[in-house]
C-alpha positions as CSV (number, residue, x, y, z in Angstrom):
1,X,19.5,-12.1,25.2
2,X,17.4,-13.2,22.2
3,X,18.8,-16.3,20.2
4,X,17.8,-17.0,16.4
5,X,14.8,-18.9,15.9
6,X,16.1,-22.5,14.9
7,X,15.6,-23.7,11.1
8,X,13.7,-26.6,11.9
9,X,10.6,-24.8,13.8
10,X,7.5,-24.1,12.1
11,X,6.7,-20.9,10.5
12,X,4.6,-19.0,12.4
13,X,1.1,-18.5,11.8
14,X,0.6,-15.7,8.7
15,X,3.9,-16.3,7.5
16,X,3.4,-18.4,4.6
17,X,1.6,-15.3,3.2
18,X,5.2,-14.9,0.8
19,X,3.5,-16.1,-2.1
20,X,4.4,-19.8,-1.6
21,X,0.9,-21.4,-3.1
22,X,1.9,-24.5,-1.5
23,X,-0.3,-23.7,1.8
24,X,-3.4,-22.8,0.0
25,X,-3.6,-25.1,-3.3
26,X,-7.3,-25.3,-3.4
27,X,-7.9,-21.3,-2.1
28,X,-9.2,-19.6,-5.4
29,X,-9.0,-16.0,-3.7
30,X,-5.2,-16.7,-2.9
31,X,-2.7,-14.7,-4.9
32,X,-5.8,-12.8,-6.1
33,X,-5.2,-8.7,-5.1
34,X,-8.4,-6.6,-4.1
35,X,-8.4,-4.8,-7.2
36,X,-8.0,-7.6,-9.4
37,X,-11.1,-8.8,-7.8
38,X,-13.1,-5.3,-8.7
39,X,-12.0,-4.8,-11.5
40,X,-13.0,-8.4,-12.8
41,X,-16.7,-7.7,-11.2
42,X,-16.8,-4.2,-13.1
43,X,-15.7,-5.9,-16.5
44,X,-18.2,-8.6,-15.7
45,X,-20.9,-6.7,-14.4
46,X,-20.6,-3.3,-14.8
47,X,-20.7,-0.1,-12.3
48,X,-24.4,-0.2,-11.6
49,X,-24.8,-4.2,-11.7
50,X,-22.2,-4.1,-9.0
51,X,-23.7,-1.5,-7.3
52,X,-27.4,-3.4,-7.4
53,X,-25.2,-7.0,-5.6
54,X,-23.3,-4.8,-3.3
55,X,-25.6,-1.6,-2.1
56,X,-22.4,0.6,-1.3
57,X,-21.8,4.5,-2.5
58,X,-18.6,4.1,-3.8
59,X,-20.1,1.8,-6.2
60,X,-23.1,4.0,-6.5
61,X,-22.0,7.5,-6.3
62,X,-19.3,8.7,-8.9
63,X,-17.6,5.1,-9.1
64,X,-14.1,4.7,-9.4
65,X,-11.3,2.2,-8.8
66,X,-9.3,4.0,-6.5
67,X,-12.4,5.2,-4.3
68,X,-13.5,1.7,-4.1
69,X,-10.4,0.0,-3.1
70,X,-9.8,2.5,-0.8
71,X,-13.0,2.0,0.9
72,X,-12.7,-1.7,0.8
73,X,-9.7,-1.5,2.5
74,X,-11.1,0.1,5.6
75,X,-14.2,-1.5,5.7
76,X,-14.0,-6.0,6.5
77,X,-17.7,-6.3,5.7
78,X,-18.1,-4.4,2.4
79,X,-14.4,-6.1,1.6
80,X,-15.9,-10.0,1.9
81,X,-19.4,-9.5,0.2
82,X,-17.0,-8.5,-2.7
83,X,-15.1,-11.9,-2.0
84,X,-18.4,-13.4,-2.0
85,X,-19.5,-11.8,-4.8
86,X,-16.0,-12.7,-6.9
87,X,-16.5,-16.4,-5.8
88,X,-19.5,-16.5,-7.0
89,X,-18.9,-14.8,-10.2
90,X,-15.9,-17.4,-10.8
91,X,-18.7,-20.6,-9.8
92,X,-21.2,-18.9,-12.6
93,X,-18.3,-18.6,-15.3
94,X,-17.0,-22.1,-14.5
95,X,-20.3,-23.7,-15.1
96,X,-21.0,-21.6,-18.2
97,X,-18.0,-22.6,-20.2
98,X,-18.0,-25.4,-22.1
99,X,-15.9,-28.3,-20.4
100,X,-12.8,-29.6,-22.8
């Protein structure tokens, strides 16, 4: 017999992933989808300059979106350099703007 978990019990770990920020305030990459993140890199630099960062064909070979996220989602490695790279990105655009 299984009883209902009680109200006042932690969630379990992963389950704050419902989009409630409050967990993560100071996580830039939270919220932020996979191909958000690529496609911010390609505006910013480009098919080949993202190629040159990251050395991987499907940002080499016939580039696309939906080739890239697709092989992003299969691959953990290639998926955090492109965190890296976006964090990164995001630290070089900060300090470039002009502070108000």
């Amino acid at each position: 017999m299984t009883t209902a978990p009680q109200q006042d019990q932690p969630p379990e770990e992963g389950a704050e992933r419902g989009g409630n920020n409050a967990h993560q305030p100071r996580n830039p990459l939270h919220g932020v989808t996979l191909e958000a993140m690529v496609t911010a890199l390609v505006e910013h630099h480009g098919w080949a300059g993202l190629g040159e960062c990251i050395p991987v064909r499907c940002f080499n070979v016939d580039p696309s979106l939906s080739s890239s996220l697709r092989f992003l989602r299969k691959t953990p490695w290639a998926r955090e350099k492109v965190e890296g790279l976006y964090l990164a990105t995001l630290r070089a655009q900060r300090r470039a703007s002009p502070r108000k």
